[in-house]
PAMIGU-483099 format. One record per residue (C-alpha): x, y, z. Coordinates in Angstrom, 1 decimal, m for minus. Example, Ala and Ser with C-alpha at 12.3 -4.5 7.8 and 13.67 -1.06 7.14 Angstrom:
<pts>
[pt [12.3; m4.5; 7.8]];
[pt [13.7; m1.1; 7.1]];
</pts>
This chain:
<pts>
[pt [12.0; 18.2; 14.5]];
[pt [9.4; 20.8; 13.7]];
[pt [7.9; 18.6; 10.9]];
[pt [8.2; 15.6; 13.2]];
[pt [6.4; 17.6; 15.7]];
[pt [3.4; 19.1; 13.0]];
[pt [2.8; 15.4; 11.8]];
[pt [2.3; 14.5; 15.7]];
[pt [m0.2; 17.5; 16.1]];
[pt [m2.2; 16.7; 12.9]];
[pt [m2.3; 12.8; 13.9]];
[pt [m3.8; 13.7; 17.1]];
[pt [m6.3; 15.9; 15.8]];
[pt [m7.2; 13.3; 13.2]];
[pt [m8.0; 10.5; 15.8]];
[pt [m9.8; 13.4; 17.8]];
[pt [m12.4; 14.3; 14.7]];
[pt [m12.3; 10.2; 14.5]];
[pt [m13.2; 9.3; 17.9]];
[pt [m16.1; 12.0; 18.0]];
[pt [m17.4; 10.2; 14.6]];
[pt [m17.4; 6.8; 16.8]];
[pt [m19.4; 8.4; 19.5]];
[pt [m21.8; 9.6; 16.8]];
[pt [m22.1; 6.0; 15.2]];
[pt [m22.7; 4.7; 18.9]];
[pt [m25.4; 6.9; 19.7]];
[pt [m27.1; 5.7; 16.4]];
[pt [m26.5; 2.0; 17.0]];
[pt [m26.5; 1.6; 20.5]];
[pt [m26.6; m2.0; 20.6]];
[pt [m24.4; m2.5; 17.8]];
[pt [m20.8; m4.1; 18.0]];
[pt [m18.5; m1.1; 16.7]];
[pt [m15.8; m2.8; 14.2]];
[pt [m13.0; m1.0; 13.6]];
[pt [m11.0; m1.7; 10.4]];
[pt [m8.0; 0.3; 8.2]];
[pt [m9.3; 1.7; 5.1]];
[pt [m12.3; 2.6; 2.9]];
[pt [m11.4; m0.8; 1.0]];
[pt [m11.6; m3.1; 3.9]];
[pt [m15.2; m3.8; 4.2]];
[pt [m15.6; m5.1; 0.5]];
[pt [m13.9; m8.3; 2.3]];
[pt [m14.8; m7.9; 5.9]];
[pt [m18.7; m7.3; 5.2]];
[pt [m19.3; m11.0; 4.2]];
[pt [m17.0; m12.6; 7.3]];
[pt [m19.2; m10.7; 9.0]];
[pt [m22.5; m11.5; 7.9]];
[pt [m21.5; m15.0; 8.3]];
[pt [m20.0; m15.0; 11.8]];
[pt [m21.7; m12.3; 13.9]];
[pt [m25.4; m11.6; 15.0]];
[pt [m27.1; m8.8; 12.6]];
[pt [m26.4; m5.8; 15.1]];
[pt [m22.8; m4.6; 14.0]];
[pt [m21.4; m1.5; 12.7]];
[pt [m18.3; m1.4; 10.6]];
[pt [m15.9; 2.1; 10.4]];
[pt [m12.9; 3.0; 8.4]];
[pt [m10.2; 5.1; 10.1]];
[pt [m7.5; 5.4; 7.5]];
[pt [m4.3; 3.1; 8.5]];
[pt [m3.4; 0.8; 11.3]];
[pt [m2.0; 3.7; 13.2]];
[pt [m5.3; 5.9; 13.1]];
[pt [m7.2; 1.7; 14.7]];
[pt [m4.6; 1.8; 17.1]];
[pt [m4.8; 5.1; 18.3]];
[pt [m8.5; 5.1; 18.7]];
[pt [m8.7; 2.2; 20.3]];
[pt [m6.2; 3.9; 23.2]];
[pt [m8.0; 6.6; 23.2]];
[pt [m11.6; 4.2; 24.0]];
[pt [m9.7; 1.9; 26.6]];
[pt [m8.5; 4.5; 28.5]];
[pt [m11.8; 6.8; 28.8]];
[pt [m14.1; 6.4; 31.7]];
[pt [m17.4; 6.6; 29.5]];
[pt [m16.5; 4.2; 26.9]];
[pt [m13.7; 1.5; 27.8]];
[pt [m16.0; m1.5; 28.4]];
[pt [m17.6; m0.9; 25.1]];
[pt [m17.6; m4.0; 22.9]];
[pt [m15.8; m2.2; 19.8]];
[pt [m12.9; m4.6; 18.0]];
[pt [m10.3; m3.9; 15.7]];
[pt [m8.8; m5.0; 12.7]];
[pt [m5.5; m4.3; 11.5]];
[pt [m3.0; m5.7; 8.8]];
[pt [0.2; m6.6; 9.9]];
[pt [2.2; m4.9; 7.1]];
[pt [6.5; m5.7; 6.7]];
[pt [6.0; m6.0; 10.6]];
[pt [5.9; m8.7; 13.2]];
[pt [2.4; m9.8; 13.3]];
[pt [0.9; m8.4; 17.1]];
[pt [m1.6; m9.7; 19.2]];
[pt [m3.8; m7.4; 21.4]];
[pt [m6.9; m7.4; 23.3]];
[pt [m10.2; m7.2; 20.8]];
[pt [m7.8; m6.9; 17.9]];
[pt [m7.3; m9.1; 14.8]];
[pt [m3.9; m8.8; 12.6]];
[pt [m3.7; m10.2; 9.5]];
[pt [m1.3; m13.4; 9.3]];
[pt [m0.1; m11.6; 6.0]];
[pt [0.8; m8.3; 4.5]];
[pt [m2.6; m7.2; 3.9]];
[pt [m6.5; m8.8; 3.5]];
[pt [m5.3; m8.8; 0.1]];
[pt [m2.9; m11.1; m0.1]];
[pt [m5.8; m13.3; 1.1]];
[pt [m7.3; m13.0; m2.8]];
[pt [m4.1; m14.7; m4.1]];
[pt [m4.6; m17.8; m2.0]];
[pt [m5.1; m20.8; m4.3]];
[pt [m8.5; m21.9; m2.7]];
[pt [m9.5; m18.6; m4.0]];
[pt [m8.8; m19.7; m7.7]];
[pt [m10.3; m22.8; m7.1]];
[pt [m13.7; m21.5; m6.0]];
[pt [m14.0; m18.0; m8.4]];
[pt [m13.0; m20.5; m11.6]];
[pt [m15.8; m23.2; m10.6]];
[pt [m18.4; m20.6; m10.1]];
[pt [m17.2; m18.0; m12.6]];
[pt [m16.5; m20.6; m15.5]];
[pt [m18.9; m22.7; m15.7]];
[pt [m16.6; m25.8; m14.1]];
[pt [m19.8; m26.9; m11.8]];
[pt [m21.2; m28.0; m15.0]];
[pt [m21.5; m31.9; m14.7]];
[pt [m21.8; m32.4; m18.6]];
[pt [m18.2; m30.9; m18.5]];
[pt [m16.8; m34.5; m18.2]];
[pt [m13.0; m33.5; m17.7]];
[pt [m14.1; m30.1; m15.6]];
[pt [m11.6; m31.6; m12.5]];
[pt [m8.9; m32.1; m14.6]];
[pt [m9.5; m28.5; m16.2]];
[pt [m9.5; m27.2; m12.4]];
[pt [m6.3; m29.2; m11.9]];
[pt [m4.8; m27.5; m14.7]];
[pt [m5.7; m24.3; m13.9]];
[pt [m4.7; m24.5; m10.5]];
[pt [m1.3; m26.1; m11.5]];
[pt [m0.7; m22.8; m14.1]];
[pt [m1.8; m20.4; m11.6]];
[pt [0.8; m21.6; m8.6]];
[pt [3.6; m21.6; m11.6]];
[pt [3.0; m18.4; m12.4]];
[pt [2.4; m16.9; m9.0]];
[pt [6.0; m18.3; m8.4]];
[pt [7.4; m16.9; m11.1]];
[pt [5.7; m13.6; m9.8]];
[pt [7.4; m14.0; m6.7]];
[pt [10.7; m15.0; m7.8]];
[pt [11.1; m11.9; m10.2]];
[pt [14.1; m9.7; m9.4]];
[pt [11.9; m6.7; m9.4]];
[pt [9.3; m7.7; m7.0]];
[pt [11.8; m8.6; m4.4]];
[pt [13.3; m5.9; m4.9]];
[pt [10.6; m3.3; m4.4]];
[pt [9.3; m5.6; m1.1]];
[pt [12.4; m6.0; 0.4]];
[pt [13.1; m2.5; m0.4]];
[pt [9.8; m1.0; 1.3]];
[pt [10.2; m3.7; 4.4]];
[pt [13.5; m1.7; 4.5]];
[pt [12.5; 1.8; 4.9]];
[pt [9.4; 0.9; 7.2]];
[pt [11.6; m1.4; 9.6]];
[pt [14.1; 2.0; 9.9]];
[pt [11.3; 4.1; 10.2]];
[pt [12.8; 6.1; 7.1]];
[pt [10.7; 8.9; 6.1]];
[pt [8.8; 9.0; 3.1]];
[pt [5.9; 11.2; 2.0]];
[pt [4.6; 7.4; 1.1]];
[pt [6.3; 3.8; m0.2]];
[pt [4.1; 4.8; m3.5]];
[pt [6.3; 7.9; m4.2]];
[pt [9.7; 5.8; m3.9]];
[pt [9.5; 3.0; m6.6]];
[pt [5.9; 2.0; m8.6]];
[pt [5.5; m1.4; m10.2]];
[pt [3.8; m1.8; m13.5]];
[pt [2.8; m5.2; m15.0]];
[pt [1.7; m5.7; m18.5]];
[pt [1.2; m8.9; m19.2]];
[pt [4.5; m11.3; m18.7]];
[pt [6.2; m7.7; m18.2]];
[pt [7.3; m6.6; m15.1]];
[pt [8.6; m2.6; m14.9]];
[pt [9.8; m0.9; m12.1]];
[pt [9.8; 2.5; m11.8]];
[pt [12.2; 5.0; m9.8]];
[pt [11.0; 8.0; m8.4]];
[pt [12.0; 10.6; m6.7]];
[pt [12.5; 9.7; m3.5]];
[pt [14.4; 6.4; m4.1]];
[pt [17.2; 8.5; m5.4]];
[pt [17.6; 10.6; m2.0]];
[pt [17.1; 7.4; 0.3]];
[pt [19.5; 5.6; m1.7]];
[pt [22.2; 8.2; m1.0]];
[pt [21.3; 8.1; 2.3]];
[pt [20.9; 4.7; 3.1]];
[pt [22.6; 1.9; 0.8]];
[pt [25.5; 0.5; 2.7]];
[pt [22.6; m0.3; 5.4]];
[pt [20.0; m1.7; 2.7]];
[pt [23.0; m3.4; 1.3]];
[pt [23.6; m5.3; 5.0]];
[pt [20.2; m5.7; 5.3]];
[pt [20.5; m8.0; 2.5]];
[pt [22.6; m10.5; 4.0]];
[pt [20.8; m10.9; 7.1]];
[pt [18.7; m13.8; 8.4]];
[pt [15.8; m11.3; 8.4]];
[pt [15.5; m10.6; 5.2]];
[pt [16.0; m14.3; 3.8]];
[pt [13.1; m15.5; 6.1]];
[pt [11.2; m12.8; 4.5]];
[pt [11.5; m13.3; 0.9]];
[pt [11.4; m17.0; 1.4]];
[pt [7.2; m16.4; 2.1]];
[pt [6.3; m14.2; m0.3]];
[pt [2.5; m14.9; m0.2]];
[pt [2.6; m14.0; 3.3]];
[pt [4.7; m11.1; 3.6]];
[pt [4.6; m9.3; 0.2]];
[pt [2.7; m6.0; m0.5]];
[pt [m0.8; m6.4; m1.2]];
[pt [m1.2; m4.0; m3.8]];
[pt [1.3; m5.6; m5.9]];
[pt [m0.3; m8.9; m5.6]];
[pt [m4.0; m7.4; m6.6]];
[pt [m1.7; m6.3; m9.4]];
[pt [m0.7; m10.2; m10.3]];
[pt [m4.3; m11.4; m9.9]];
[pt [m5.7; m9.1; m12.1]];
[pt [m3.4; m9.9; m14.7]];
[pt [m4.1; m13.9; m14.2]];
[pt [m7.4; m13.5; m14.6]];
[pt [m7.3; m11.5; m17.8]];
[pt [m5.6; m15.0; m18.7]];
[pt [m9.3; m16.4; m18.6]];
[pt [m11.0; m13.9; m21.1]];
[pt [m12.7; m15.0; m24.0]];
[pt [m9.4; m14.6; m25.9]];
[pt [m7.1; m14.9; m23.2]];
[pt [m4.0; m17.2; m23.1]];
[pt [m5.4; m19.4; m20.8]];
[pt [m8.5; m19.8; m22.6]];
[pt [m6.7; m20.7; m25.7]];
[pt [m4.8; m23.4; m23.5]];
[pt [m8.0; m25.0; m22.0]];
[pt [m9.6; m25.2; m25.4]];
[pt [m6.5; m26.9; m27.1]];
[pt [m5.8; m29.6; m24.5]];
[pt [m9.2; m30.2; m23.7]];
[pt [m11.4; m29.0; m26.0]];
[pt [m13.2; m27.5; m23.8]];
[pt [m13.8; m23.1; m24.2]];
[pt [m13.5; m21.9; m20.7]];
[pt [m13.8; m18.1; m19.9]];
[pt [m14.7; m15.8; m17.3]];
[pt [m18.6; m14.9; m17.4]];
[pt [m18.2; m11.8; m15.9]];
[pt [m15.7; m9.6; m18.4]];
[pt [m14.9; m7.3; m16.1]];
[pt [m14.3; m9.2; m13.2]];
[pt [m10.7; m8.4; m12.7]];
[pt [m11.5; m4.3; m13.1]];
[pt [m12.9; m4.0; m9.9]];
[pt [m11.0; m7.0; m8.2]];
[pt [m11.5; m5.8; m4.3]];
[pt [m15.2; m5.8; m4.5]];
[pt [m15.8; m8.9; m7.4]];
[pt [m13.9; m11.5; m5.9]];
[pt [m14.4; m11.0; m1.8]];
[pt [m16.9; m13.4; m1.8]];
[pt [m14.4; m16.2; m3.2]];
[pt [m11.4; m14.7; m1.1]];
[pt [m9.7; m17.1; 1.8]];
[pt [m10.9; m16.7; 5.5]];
[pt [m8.4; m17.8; 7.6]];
[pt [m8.7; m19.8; 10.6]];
[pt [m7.5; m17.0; 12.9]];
[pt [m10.1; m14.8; 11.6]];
[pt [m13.0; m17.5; 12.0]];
[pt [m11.7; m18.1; 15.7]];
[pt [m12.0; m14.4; 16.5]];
[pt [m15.5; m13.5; 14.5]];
[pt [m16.4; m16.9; 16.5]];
[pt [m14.7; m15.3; 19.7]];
[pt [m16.6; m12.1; 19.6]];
[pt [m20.2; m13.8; 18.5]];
[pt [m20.2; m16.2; 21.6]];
[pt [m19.5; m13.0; 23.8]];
[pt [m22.9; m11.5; 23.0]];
</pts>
């Protein structure tokens, strides 16, 4: 109880030194929207959407986690001086039910990241990173239709691998019990090396298996968990599919498997300009990233408020 109770004190002192930071960013942009999003990651994707859909005056702030968004948005809508401000948030929706509030936006998946691994993304990073807008490539569609072919076959074989259902379906399992953890990253760690796929037990899992396995074990054979593995794309960790992507695109390096693949049905060589586009994936390949409807709605939403 007492550790329950020191986590509750330090979260409310956090979203206090937050909420003085947001008054300090109003007072410097006064007519600014105040955009509100999770972590120090989120605005190498967010920064573009918004760009595109809002008017120039907007000012973006990471919190750290959907709890610390949540929490300071109470904390604005309830005080006199600041509740009409027009300050939005966005949140991911994580292993829970997507929710719907006032001025915020949840993610229809996981993450924003899981919005990288959409195939439209492929589509549009291999046309403008490999040269297949080229017009003297006379066979570039069927290239693209070969690629994007490959890439959904081995995004499902991703998806289908013991390991990465287990270690989602796993995580959806302590977070849905509200099972403390020092953090999901301390339990079990995935490490993918090429067509490898390790999983790694750490400490934690050990104790929460003891604890917990005839649950995790009826978990398993509920309708909840079924509908959850059966939309993987949606629902899956983030991080873990960065993870995949990185390793696809590797595929499309000078020497890469893919490359070889292109070259020997087509004749064509077909590689990745940018060599270390898959190091820094985040920031390299926002700008080819899907923006779902939802999110074009409510950018649209906010923009026609003004």
């Amino acid at each position: 109880m007492t550790n329950r109770k020191e986590k509750m004190s330090n979260f409310k002192n956090e979203i206090s030194v937050i909420f003085r930071d947001y008054i300090k960013s109003r007072r410097l942009k006064k007519e600014a929207i105040q955009l509100i999003v999770e972590g120090v990651d989120d605005p190498k994707y967010y920064t573009t959407r918004f760009n595109i859909f809002l008017n120039p005056e907007w000012n973006i702030t990471s919190v750290g986690g959907k709890s610390k968004v949540l929490g300071l948005k109470e904390i604005i809508e309830k005080h006199p001086s600041y509740k009409n401000d027009e300050c939005y948030y966005f949140i991911d929706k994580d292993y829970d039910e997507r929710i719907f509030l006032d001025k915020t936006y949840c993610t229809p998946t996981y993450s924003i990241e899981n919005f990288y691994l959409h195939p439209t993304c492929i589509t549009n990073l291999v046309t403008s990173e490999c040269g297949l807008s080229n017009y003297s490539i006379k066979e570039r569609y069927a290239i693209l239709d070969y690629i994007n072919s490959d890439y959904l076959c081995e995004l499902e074989n991703f998806h289908k691998n013991k390991k990465i259902i287990k270690i989602n379906s796993v995580f959806k399992f302590i977070r849905n019990n509200e099972i403390p953890t020092t953090s999901l990253d301390k339990v079990l760690k995935i490490e993918l090396h090429s067509n490898s796929i390790k999983i790694k037990h750490l400490k934690e899992y050990q104790k929460l298996k003891i604890e917990n396995i005839k649950n995790y074990r009826k978990f398993l054979e509920t309708e909840d968990y079924h509908k959850f593995i059966s939309s993987p794309l949606e629902n899956f960790r983030g991080k873990q599919e960065i993870l995949f992507l990185k390793y696809y695109l590797k595929r499309l390096y000078n020497d890469g498997e893919l490359s070889k693949e292109i070259y020997s049905n087509f004749g064509v060589k077909i590689k990745l300009e940018n060599p270390a586009m898959a190091d820094k994936i985040l920031s390299n390949v926002s700008n080819y990233a899907y923006t779902p409807d939802c999110l074009k709605n409510f950018l649209l939403t906010i923009k026609s408020s003004k």
